[in-house]
N, C-alpha and C positions, 0 to 999 in steps of 0.2 A: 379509751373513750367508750361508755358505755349505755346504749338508747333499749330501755324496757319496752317492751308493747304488751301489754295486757288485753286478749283477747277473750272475752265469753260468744262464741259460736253460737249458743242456743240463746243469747239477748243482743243486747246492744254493745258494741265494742265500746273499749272505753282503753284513750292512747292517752300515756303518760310520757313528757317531754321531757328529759332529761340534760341530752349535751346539746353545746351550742353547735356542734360542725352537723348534725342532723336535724330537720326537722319533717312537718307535713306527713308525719310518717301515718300509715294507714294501713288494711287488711283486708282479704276478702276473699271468703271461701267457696270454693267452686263445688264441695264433691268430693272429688279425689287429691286436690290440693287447696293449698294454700298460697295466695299472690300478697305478696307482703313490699307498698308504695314508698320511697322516701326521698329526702333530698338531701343532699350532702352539699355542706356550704362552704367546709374547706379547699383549699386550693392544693392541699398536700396530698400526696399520693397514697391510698388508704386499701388496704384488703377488709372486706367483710366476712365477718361470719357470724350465719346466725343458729342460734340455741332454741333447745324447749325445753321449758320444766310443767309436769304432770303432778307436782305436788303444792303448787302453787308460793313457787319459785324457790324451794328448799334446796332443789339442786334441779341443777340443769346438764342436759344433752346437747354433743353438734348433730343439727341437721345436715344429715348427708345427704339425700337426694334433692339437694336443691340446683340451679342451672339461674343466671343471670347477671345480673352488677353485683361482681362479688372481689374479682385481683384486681388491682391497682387503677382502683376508683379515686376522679377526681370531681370536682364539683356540676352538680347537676339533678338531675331528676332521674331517678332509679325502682329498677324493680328484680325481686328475685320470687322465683320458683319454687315452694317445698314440697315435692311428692312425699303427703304426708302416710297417705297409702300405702307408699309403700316399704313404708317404716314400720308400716302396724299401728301408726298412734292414731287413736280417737281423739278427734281434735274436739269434744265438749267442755273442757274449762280450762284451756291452757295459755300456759304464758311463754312469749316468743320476746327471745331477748338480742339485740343486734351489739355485735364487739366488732369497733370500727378501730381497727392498730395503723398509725401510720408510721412513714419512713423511721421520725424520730421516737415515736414509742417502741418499734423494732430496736430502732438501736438502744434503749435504755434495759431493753428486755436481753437482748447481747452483752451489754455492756456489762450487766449484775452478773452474767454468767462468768465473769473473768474468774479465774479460778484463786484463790487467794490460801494461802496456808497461816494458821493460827502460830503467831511467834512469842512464845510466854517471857517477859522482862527476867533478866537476871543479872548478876555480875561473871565478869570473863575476862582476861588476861590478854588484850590487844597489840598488836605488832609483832616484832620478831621472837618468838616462844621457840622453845627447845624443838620442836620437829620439824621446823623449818630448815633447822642444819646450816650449813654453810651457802646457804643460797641470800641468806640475808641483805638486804642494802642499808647502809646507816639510813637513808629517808624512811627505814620502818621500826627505827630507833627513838626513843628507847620503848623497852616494853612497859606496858601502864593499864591498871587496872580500871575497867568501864562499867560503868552501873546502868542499866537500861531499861524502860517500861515496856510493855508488852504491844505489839503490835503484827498485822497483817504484812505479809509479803507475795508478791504472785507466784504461784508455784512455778513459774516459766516467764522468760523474756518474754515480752508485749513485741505480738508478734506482727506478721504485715496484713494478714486479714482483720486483725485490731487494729492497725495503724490507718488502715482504710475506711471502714467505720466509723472512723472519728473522722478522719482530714478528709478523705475523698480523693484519694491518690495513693501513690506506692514509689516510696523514694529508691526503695531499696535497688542495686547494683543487684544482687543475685534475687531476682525476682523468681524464684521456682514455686512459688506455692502459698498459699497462708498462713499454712504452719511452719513457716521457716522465719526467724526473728528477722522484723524489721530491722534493717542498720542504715547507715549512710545518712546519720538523724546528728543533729548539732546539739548540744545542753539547750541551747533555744530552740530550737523545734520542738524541744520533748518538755519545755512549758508551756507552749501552744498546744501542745496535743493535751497535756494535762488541763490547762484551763478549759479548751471543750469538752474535753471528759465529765469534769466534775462540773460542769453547766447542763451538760446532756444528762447525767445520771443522777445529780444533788448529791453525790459523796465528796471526801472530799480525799482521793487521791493526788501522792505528791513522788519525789525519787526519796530513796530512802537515804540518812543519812552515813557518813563513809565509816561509822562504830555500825550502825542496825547492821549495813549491809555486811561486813566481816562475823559481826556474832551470829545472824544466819546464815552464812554459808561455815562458819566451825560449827554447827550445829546447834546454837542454842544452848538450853539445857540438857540436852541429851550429846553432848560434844564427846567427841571418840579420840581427840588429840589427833584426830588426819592431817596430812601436810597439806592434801587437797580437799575440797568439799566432798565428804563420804567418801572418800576411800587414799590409803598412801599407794595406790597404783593410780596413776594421773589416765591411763586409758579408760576406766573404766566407768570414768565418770565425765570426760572432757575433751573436746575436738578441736586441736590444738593443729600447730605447724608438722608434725610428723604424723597424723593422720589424716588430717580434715580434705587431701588431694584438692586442696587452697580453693577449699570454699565452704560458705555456711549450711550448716544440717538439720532437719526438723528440729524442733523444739521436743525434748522429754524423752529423746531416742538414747541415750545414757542414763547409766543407774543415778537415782537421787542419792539426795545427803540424809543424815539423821535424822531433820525434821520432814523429808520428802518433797523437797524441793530441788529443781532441775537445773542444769546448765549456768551453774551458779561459776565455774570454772571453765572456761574455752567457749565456742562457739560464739559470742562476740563480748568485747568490752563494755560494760556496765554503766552508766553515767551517776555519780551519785549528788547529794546537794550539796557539799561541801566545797568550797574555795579551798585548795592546796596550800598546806602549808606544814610545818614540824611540828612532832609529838613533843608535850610532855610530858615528863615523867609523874606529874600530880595524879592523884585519884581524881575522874570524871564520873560526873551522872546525865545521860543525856548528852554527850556532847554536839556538837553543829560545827564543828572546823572553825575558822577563821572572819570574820565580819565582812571583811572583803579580799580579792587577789586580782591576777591575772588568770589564773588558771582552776579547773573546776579535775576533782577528782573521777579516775577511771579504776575500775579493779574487775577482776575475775577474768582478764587474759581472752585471747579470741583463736577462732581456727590461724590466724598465722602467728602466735607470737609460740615464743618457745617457751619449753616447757616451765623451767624455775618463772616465767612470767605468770602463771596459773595458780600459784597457790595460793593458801588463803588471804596472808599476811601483805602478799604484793601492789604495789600504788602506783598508779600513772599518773599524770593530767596533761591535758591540751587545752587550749583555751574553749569556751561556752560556742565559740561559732564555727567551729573546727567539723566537716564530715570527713568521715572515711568509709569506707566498707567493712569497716572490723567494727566500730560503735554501734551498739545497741544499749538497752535500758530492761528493767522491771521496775511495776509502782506499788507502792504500798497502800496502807491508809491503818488508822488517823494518821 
């Protein structure tokens, strides 16, 4: 939300009204500063800052000596301070601009930052492939070739300082931190957290399907034939039952896969959109699992499962309302 004030000093001010959560705004120069009047008619919790532009308004400065209603303003009648003095600026034709962000432009302004990796569509060889070895389960049978369009993936499990920013809570069992992946989340919570997502942000992130998710974590187009995501040493990429000393670890603290994406193996179990159910053998493009089940696909292994559970080709499910402390998720988008 963004309120212009257009000030000439040396005439008659002249205020342009912009948003609705401000108004009455006003000015008025002392000398050595600037006292700049307003009113804020939202009820949500707002930080101000306000700008100058000296070119008339081609680009604009924060004013930093200012002092007044400026953190976690709510509705009311306001004023702030610009020691324009002692910034240096001669305040004779300038324009003083107010950026009023609240909680929920915060979180839209968070929320874009999720970090996302570019997944270019391709065809790839899905389920039990020759490097998988002898750890195979017939449920990753048989093997069958997938055709897939190009799509975004989060570089890292959605974690609990994200999970928080959305919901307003913290489910997670090992709460150590932000950057430690939310889990202890059901296949339905993580459509709740999605639907405010993409209400909060207007994108429209989803879970990825249980073909996206395998062809990014074999890497894509740039696939190495790894047994695990970027690398056939399961340590150095996964926080599994034999290291994780049974419990979950920041996010992105092991090496990535080919396309540079993290914790695609270990560190907790993945939710995808798929209903569980058997491969065929047909050629697929796009696939989406099953129309309906009992159960909703898990992959990519957690700090407690053992290792043959980690690799890439490997499949769980539990039912959509199931938590544990090993579930977690990444989202994609489209």
């Amino acid at each position: 939300m963004t309120k212009i004030i257009t000030v000439f000093f040396l005439g008659i001010a002249c205020i342009t009204l912009q948003a609705q959560q401000m108004s009455n705004m006003q000015t008025r120069f002392t000398g050595s500063h600037v006292e700049v009047f307003y009113t804020l008619t939202s009820n949500a919790s707002a930080n101000i800052e306000l700008l100058y532009s000296t070119d008339r308004g081609n680009t604009f400065q924060t004013c930093r000596a200012v002092t007044g209603d400026l953190q976690s303003q709510t509705s009311g009648n306001k004023k702030i301070i610009w020691e324009c003095a002692e910034e240096g600026v001669i305040v004779a034709d300038v324009i003083l601009k107010l950026n009023a962000k609240t909680d929920t432009d915060a979180l839209k302004t968070d929320m874009d930052l999720i970090e996302m990796v570019f997944v270019e569509g391709g065809s790839f060889r899905m389920g039990c492939t020759k490097e998988q070895g002898k750890d195979c389960h017939n449920y990753e049978k048989p093997e069958h070739q997938v055709t897939l369009s190009s799509f975004y993936m989060g570089k890292y499990p959605v974690t609990q300082g994200e999970w928080k920013a959305v919901m307003g809570h913290n489910p997670a069992y090992f709460s150590k931190g932000d950057n430690y992946p939310v889990e202890n989340v059901s296949w339905d919570d993580v459509q709740e957290f999605i639907r405010k997502l993409n209400m909060q942000t207007g994108k429209n992130y989803r879970l990825p399907t249980e073909a996206e998710w395998e062809y990014a974590a074999r890497g894509g187009k740039k696939n190495l034939g790894y047994k695990f995501s970027g690398s056939n040493n399961v340590n150095n990429v996964a926080w599994h039952e034999g290291n994780s000393n049974e419990s979950t670890h920041p996010v992105g603290a092991k090496q990535p896969n080919e396309l540079g994406i993290y914790d695609m193996c270990g560190n907790v179990w993945e939710w995808c959109s798929d209903w569980s159910g058997p491969y065929s053998a047909l050629a697929q493009t796009n696939p989406t699992g099953p129309g309906s089940g009992s159960y909703h696909i898990l992959r990519g292994g957690s700090w407690r499962a053992p290792i043959a559970d980690c690799r890439v080709s490997y499949r769980y499910d539990v039912t959509p309302g199931d938590h544990y402390y090993s579930l977690g998720f990444r989202i994609v988008h489209p």
